[in-house]
C-alpha positions as CSV (number, residue, x, y, z in Angstrom):
1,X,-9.6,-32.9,-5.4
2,X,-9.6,-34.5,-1.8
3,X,-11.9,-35.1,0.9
4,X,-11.4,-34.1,4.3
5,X,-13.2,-34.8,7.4
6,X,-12.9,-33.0,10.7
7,X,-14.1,-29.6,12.5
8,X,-14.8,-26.2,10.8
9,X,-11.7,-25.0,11.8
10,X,-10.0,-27.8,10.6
11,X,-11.4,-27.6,6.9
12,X,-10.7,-23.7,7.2
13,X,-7.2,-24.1,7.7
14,X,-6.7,-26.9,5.5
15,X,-8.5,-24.9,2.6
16,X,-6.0,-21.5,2.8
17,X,-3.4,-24.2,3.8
18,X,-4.2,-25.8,0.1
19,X,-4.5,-21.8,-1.9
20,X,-0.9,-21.6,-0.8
21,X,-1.1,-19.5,2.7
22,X,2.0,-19.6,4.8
23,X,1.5,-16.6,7.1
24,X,-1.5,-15.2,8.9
25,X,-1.5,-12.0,11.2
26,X,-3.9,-12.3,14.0
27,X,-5.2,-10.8,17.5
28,X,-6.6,-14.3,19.7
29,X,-10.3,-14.8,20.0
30,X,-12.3,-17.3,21.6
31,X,-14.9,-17.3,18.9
32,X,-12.4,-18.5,16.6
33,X,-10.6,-21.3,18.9
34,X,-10.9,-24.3,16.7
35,X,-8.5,-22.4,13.8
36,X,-6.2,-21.9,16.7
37,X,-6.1,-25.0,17.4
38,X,-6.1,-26.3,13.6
39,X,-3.6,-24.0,12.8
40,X,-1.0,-26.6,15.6
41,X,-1.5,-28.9,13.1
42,X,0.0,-26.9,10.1
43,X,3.3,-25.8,11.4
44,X,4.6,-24.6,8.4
45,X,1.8,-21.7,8.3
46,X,3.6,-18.7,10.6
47,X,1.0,-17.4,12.8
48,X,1.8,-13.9,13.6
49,X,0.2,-12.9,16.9
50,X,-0.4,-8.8,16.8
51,X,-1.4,-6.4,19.9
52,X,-4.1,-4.8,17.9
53,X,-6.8,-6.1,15.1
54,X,-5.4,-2.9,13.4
55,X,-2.5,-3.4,13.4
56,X,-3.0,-7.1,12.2
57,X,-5.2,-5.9,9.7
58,X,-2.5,-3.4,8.2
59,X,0.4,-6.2,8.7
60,X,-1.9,-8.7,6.3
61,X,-2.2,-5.5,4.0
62,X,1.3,-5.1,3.8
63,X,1.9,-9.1,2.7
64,X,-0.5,-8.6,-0.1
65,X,1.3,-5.3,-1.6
66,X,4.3,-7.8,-1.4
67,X,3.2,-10.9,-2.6
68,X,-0.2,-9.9,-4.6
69,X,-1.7,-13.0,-2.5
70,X,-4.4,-12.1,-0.1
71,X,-3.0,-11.2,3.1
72,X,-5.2,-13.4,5.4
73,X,-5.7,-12.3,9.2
74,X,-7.8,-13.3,11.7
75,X,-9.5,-11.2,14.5
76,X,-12.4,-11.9,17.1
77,X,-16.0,-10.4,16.2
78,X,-17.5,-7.2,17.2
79,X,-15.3,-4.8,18.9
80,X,-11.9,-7.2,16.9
81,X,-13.5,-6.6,13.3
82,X,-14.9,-2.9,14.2
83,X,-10.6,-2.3,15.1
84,X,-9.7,-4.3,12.1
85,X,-11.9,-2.5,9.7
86,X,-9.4,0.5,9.1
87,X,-7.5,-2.3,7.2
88,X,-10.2,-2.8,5.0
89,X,-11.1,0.3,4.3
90,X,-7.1,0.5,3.2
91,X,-7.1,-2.4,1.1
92,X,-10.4,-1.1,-1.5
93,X,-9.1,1.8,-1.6
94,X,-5.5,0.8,-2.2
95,X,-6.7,-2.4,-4.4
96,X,-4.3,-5.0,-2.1
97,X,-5.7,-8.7,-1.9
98,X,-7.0,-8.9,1.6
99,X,-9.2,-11.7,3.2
100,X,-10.3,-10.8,6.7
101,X,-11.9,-13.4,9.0
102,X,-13.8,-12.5,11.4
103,X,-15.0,-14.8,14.5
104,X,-19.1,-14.9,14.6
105,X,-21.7,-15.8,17.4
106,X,-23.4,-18.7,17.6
107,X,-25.8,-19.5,14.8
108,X,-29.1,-19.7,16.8
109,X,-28.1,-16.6,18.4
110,X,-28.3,-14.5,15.0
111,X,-30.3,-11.4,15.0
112,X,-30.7,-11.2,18.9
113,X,-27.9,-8.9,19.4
114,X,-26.1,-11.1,21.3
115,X,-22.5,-10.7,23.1
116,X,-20.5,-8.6,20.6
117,X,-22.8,-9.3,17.4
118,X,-22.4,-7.6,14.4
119,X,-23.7,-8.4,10.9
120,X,-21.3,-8.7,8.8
121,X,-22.6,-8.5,5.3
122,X,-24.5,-5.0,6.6
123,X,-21.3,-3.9,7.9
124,X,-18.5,-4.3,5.2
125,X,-20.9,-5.2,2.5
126,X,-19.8,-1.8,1.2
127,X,-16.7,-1.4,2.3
128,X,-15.2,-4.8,1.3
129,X,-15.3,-6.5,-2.4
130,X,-17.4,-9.0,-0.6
131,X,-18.5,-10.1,2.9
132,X,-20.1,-13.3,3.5
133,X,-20.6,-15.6,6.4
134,X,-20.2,-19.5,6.3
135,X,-23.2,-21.4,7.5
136,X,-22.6,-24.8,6.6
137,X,-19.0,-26.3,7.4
138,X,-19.0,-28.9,4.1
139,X,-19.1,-25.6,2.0
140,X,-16.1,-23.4,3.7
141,X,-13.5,-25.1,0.7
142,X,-16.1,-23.4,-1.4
143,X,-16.3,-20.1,0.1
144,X,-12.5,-19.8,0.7
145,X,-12.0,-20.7,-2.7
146,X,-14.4,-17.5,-4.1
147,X,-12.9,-15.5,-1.9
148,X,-9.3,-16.1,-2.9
149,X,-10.5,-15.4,-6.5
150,X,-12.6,-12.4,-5.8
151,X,-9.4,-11.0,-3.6
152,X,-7.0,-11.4,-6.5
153,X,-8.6,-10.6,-10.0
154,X,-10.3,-7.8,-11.3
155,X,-9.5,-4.9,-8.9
156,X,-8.1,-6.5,-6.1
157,X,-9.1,-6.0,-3.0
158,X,-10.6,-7.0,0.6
159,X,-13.1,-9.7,1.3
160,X,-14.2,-10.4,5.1
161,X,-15.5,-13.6,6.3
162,X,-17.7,-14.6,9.5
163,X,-17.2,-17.7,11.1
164,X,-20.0,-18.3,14.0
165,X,-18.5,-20.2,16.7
166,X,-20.4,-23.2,16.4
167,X,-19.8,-23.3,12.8
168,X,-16.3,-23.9,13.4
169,X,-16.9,-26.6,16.3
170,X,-19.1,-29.0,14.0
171,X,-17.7,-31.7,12.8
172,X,-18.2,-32.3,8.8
173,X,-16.6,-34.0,5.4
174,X,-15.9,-31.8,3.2
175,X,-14.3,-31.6,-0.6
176,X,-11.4,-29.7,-1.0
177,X,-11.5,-28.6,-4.8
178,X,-7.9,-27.8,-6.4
179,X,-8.5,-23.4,-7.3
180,X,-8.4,-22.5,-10.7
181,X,-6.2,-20.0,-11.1
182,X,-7.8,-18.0,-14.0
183,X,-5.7,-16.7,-17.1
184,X,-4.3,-13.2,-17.2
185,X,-6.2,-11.2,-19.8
186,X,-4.3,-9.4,-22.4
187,X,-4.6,-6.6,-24.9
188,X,-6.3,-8.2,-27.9
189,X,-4.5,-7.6,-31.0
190,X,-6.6,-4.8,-32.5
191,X,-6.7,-2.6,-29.7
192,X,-3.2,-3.0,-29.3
193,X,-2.9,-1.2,-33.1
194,X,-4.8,1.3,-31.8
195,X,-2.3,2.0,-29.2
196,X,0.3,2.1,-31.8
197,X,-1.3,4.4,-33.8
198,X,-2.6,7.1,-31.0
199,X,1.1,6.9,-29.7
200,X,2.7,7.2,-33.3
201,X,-0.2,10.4,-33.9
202,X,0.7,12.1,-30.2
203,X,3.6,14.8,-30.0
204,X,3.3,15.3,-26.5
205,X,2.4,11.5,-24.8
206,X,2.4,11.0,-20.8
207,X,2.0,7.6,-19.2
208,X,0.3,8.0,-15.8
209,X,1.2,4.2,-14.7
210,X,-0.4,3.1,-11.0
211,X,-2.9,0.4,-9.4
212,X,-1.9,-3.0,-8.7
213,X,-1.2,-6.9,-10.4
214,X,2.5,-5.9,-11.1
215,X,5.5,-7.8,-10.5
216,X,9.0,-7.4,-11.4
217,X,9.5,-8.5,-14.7
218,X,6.1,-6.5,-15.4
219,X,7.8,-3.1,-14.3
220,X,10.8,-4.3,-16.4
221,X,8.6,-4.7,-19.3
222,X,6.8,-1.1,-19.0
223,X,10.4,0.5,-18.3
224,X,11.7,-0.8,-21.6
225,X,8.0,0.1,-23.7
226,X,8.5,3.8,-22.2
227,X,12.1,3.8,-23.3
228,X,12.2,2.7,-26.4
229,X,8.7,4.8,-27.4
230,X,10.6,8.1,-25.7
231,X,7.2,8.2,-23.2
232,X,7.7,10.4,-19.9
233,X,6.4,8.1,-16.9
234,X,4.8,9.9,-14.1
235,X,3.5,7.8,-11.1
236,X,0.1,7.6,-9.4
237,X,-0.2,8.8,-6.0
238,X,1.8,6.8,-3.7
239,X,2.7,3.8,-6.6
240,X,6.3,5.6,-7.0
241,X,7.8,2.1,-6.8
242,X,6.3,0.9,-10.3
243,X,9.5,2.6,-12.2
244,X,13.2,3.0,-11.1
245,X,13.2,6.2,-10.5
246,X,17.2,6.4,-12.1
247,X,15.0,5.5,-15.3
248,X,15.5,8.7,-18.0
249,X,11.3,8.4,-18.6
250,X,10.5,8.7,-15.1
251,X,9.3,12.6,-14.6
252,X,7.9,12.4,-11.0
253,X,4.5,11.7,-9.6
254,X,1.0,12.8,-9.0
255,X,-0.2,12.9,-5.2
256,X,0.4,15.5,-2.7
257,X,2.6,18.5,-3.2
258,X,3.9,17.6,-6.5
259,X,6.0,19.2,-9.0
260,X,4.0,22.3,-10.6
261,X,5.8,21.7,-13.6
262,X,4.4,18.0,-13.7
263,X,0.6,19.5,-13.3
264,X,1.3,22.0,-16.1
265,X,3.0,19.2,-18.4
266,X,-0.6,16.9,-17.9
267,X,-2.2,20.0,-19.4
268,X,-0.1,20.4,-22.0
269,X,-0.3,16.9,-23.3
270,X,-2.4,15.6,-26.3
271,X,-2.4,12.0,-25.1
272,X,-2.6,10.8,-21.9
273,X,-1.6,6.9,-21.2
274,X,-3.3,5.4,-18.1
275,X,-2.0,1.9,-17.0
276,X,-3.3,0.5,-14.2
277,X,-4.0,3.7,-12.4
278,X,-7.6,4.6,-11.3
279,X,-7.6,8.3,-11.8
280,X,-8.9,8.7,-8.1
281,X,-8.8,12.1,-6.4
282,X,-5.7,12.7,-5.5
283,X,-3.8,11.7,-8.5
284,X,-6.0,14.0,-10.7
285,X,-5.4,16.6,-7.9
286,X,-9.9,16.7,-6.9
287,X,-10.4,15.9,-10.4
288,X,-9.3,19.5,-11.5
289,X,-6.1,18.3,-13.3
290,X,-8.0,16.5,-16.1
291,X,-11.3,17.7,-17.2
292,X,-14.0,15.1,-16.2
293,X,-16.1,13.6,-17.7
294,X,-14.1,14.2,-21.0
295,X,-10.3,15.2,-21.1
296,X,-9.0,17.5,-23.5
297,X,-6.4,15.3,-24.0
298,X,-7.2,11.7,-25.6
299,X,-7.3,8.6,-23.3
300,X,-6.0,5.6,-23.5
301,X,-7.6,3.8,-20.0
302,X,-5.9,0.0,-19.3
303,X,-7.0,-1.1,-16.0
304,X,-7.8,-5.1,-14.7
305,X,-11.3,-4.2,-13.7
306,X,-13.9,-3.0,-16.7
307,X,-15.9,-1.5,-13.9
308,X,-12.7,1.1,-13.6
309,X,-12.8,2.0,-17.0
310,X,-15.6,5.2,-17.7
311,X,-15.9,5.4,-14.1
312,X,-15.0,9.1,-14.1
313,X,-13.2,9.8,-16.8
314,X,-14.6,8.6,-20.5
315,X,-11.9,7.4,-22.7
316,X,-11.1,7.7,-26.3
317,X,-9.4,3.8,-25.9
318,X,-10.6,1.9,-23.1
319,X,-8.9,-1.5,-22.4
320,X,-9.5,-4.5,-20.2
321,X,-6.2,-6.3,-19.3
322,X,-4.0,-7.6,-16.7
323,X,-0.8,-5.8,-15.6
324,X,1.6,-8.4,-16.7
325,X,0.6,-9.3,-20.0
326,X,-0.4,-5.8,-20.9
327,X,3.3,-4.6,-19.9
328,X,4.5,-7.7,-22.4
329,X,2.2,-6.4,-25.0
330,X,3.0,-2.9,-24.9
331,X,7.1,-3.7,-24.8
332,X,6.3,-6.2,-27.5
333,X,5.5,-3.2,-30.0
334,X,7.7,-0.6,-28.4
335,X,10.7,-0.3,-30.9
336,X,7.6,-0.4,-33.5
337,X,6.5,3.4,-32.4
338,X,9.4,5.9,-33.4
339,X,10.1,8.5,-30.2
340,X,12.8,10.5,-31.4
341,X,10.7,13.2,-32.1
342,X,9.2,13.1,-28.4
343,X,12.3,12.1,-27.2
344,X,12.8,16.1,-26.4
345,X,9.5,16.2,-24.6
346,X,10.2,13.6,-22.6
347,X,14.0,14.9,-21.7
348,X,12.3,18.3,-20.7
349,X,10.1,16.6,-18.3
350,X,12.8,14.5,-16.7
351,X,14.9,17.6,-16.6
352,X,12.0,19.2,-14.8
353,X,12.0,16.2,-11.8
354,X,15.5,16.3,-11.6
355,X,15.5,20.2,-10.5
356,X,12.5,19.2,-8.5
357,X,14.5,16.7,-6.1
358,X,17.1,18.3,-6.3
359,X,19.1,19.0,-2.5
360,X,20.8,22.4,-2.7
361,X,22.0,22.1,1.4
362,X,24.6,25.2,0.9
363,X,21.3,27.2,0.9
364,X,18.6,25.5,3.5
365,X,16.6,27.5,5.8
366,X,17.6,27.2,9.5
367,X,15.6,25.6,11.7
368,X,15.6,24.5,15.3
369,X,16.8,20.7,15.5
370,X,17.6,18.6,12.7
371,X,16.6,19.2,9.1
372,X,14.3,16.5,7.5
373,X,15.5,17.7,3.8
374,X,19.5,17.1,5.0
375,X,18.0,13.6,6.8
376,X,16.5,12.2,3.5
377,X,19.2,13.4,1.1
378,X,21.5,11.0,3.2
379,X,18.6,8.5,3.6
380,X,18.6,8.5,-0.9
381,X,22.1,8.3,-0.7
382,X,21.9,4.7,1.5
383,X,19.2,3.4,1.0
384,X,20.2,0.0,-1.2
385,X,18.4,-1.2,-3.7
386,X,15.9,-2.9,-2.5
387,X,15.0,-1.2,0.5
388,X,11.3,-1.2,1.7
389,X,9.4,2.2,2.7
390,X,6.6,2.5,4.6
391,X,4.5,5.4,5.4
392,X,2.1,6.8,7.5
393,X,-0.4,9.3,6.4
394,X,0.9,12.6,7.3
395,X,3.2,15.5,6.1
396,X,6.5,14.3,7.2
397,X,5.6,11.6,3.7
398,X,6.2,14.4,1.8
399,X,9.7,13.9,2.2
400,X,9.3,10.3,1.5
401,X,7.8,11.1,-1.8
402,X,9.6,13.9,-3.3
403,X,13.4,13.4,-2.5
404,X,13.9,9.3,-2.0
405,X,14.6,7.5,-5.1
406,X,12.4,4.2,-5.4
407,X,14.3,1.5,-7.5
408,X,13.4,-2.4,-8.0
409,X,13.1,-4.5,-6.5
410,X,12.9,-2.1,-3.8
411,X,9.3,-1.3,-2.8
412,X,7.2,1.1,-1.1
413,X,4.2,0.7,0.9
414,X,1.5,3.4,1.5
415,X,-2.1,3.9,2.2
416,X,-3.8,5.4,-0.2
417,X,-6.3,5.5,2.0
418,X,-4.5,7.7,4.0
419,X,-5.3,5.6,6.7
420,X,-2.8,7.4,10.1
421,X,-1.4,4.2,11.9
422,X,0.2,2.2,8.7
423,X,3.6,2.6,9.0
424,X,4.8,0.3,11.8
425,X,2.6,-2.5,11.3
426,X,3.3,-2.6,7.6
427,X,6.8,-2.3,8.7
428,X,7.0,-5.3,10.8
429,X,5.2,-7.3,8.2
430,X,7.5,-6.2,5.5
431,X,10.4,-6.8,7.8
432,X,8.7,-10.5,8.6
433,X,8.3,-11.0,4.6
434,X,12.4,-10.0,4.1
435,X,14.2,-10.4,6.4
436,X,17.0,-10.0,4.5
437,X,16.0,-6.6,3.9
438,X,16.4,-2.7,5.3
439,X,12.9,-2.0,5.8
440,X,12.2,1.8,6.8
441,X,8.7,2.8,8.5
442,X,8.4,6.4,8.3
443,X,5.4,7.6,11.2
444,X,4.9,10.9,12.8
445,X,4.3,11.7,16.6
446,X,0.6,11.1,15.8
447,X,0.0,7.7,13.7
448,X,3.1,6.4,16.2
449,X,0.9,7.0,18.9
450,X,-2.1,5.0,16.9
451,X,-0.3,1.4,16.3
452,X,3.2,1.7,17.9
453,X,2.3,-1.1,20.6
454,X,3.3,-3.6,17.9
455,X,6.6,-3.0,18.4
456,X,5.9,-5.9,20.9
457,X,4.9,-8.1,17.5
458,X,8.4,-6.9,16.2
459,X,10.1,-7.9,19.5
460,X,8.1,-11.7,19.7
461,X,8.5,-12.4,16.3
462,X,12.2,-11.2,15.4
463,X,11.0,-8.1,12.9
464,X,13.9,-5.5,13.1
465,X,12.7,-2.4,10.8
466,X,14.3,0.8,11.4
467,X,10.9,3.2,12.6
468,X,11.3,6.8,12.3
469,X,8.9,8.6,14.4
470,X,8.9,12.6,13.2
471,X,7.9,14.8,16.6
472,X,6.7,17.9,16.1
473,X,4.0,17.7,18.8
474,X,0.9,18.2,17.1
475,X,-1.1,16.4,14.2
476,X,1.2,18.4,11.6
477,X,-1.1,18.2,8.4
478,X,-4.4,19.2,10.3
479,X,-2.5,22.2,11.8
480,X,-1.2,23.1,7.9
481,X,-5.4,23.2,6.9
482,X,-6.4,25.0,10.2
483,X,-3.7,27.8,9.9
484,X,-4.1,27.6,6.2
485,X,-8.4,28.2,7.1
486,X,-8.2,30.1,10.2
487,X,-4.6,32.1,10.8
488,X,-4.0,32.1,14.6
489,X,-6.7,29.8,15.6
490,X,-5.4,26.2,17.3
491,X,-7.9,24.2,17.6
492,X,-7.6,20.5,19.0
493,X,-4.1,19.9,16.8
494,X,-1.3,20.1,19.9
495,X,-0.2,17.1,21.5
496,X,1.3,16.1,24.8
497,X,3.6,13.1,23.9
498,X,5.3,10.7,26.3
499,X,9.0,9.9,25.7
500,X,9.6,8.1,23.1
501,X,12.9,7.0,23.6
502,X,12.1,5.2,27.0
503,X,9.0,3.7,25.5
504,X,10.8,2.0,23.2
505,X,13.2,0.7,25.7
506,X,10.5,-0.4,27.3
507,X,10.1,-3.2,24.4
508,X,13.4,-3.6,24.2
509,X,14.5,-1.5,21.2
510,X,17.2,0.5,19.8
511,X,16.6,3.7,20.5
512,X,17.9,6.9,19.6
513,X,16.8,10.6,19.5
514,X,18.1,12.9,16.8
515,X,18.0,16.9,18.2
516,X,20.9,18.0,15.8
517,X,21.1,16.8,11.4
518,X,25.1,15.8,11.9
519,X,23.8,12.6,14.4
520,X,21.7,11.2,11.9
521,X,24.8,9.3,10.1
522,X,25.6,7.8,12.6
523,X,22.5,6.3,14.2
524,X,21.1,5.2,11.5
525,X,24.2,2.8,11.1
526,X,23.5,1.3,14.3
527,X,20.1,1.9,13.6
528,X,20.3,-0.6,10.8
529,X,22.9,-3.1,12.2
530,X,21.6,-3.7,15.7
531,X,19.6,-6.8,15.0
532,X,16.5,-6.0,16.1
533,X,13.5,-3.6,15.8
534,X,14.9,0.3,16.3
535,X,13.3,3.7,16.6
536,X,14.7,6.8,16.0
537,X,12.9,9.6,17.0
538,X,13.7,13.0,15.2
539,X,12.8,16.4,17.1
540,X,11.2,19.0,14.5
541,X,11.1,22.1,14.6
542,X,7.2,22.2,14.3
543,X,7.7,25.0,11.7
544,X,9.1,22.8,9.1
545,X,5.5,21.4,8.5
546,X,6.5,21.0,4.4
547,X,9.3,20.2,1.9
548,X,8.6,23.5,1.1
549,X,8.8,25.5,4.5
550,X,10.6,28.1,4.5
């Protein structure tokens, strides 16, 4: 415990400063000038300056997938927390650790609708885990503190923070309080026998593993509990990086266009493992792939946040616990389950993904330009290890998601939000996190289009990921539901783009554009080693809208 005196913005600083923050993404406010200034003071916190509060929003995302420490970003109010709100919309739905603060008015001009007002608890009071705004300076250490807490445990998520102006200005002693970090909670002994025994009882066990609160040795942990138990792993949507996917357990995952064999194996099952996960729409495939309230299949439900568990679906087992000292628990009594009776269940269902993803490129379709299947079965072949994938909403992801092979510590990072405009901030964050890493954004023409001015933030701050933009001209999965809904009729889905290429010149990228498969190889090489941020735009044929297109 210390005391500190000095401004509002001084105490802020010193406060996320203290929690352990080293990297903040922001877009430049006046209402927030005394952290500005604060922040000159505390070199060894990177400030990040961004073109757009969204795309500082999803950078700040993108550090808390990493880390599982709130991302922490700073953006003006009104019209810079209305453009950052996409980001926290990402992060609930998602579950990242996010704290958002947002520049206030004045105090005494509260509730006047003054310049660029907005009220933040009416506005994100839903759409955050919290929103709060600091009156008093001497309590900010306080109010940090809380927020860091509520960011992190449970379900993690976003909390958002205004900071009128004069707030920050005014002069104060406060007492900066050490956090207590709480204590992971673990599977109590008991209902850990009842794991045991419902696993020991099931002939036909799938794990459904997904949400957040893991780290490495955690993944390690599950891997080696599926392995030695015989349990096939599927993933939730878009947490494919939870299991190497060169693991024999993994079986595929649950999100858009997956494996019909997958769906048809959750049906068949008699229990059904959820760790982590949330069961949310599109894992469960609009809640059709399990019957809600009560599956036919029993339930084992581990999750962080009790509020999670019974939410939709009403388990048979329903356990409160931590990622990492659930995944210790559950390897503790792995080799204590037997398996080798499953151990043909799970094989079939591995077998299964494997035909799935497999490349058969003797007998492709043909289609005008290059072929995103041929693309991404060289991109699984050179990826390393621990590469980092980012996504945008869109179809061209479905490439992403059925054909690349995740590994650890490699990572991938994707809204489920579905949030278009994710790719290259989260990108240029990752790339800012690792350096040392290949770090791949995968965008089409459209979410480019949405966020691609912070290729600038790449350029000023030395980010060099590899962005893919995939052109086909036209919001691709909007036209797939409109032809899909109304043959023939095109509706407000075609686009008139401007050339890529020279606009990423412009900010002084590599740049390369891919009209024929056999180029690929070859660009992407330079693509990797040029040292700096590069974009490679690849011309589709605007009829290969899926993996399946035929």
């Amino acid at each position: 415990m210390a005391e500190i005196k000095g401004s509002g913005g001084l105490v802020l600083v010193d406060a996320l400063h203290r929690l352990g923050a080293r990297r903040i993404s922001c877009v430049a406010g006046e209402s927030y000038l005394p952290v500005l200034d604060a922040l000159l003071d505390y070199p060894d916190i990177d400030v990040i300056t961004c073109r757009h509060e969204g795309g500082a929003g999803f950078m700040a995302e993108s550090w808390g997938k990493l880390t599982g420490q709130p991302g922490i970003c700073f953006v003006t109010r009104g019209p810079g927390v209305c453009n950052a709100s996409i980001a926290v919309h990402t992060a609930k739905q998602d579950s990242t650790p996010l704290i958002v603060f947002m520049g206030q008015v004045r105090r005494w001009e509260r509730g006047r609708e003054a310049f660029q007002e907005v009220d933040v608890r009416a506005v994100f009071g839903d759409l955050a885990k919290w929103a709060v705004e600091i009156d008093d300076p001497s309590r900010i250490p306080e109010i940090v503190n809380r927020a860091w807490h509520v960011a992190t445990t449970g379900r993690p998520g976003p909390v958002v923070i205004g900071l009128p102006e004069d707030m920050l200005s005014e002069m104060t002693t406060a007492v900066q309080a050490d956090y207590a970090v709480p204590e992971p909670i673990g599977i109590a002994p008991a209902a850990l026998d009842k794991v045991a025994t419902m696993i020991r009882e099931s002939s036909r066990p799938l794990v459904i593993l997904g949400g957040a609160g893991w780290d490495d040795a955690a993944c390690a942990e599950f891997a080696s509990f599926a392995s030695a138990a015989h349990l096939p792993v599927a993933a939730a949507f878009r947490r494919h990086d939870l299991i190497d996917h060169r693991h024999a357990c993994y079986v595929g995952e649950l999100g858009t266009g997956p494996n019909p064999k997958l769906l048809e194996r959750v049906k068949q099952s008699d229990l059904l493992i959820v760790v982590g996960a949330r069961l949310d729409e599109i894992t469960t495939q609009s809640y059709a792939l399990i019957d809600a309230p009560v599956p036919t299949q029993k339930l084992i439900h581990i999750h962080a946040d009790a509020a999670e568990l019974g939410k939709v679906y009403t388990p048979t087992l329903a356990i409160q616990a931590d990622m990492i000292p659930a995944a210790s628990a559950l390897a503790g009594i792995a080799f204590n389950l037997g398996g080798r009776e499953r151990a043909g269940w799970k094989d079939d269902a591995r077998a299964d993904f494997t035909a799935w993803t497999d490349i058969d490129l003797a007998n492709r379709p043909t289609f005008n330009g290059p072929d995103m299947t041929a693309i991404f079965s060289y991109l699984r072949d050179v990826l390393p290890d621990n590469a980092v994938v980012t996504t945008d909403a869109g179809n061209f992801s479905g490439w992403a998601q059925r054909y690349l092979r995740y590994r650890r510590p490699g990572r991938l990072l994707a809204p489920l939000s579905g949030a278009m405009g994710y790719a290259v901030p989260s990108a240029v964050g990752a790339s800012i996190h690792h350096p040392d890493r290949v770090v791949l954004g995968l965008c089409g023409d459209g979410g480019f289009m949405m966020t691609g001015q912070e290729l600038a933030t790449a350029m000023h701050h030395g980010a060099h990921p590899v962005i893919m933009i995939c052109n086909n001209g036209m919001y691709g999965t909007i036209r797939m539901h409109q032809e899909r809904k109304y043959p023939g009729r095109i509706s407000a889905t075609t686009l008139t783009n401007p050339d890529f290429v020279a606009l990423a010149q412009a900010y002084g990228a590599f740049t390369a554009r891919i009209s024929k498969t056999e180029e690929f190889a070859g660009v992407w090489e330079q693509a990797v080693n040029a040292g700096r941020v590069a974009v490679i735009e690849i011309a589709m044929d605007p009829r290969q809208l899926t993996t399946g297109a035929v």
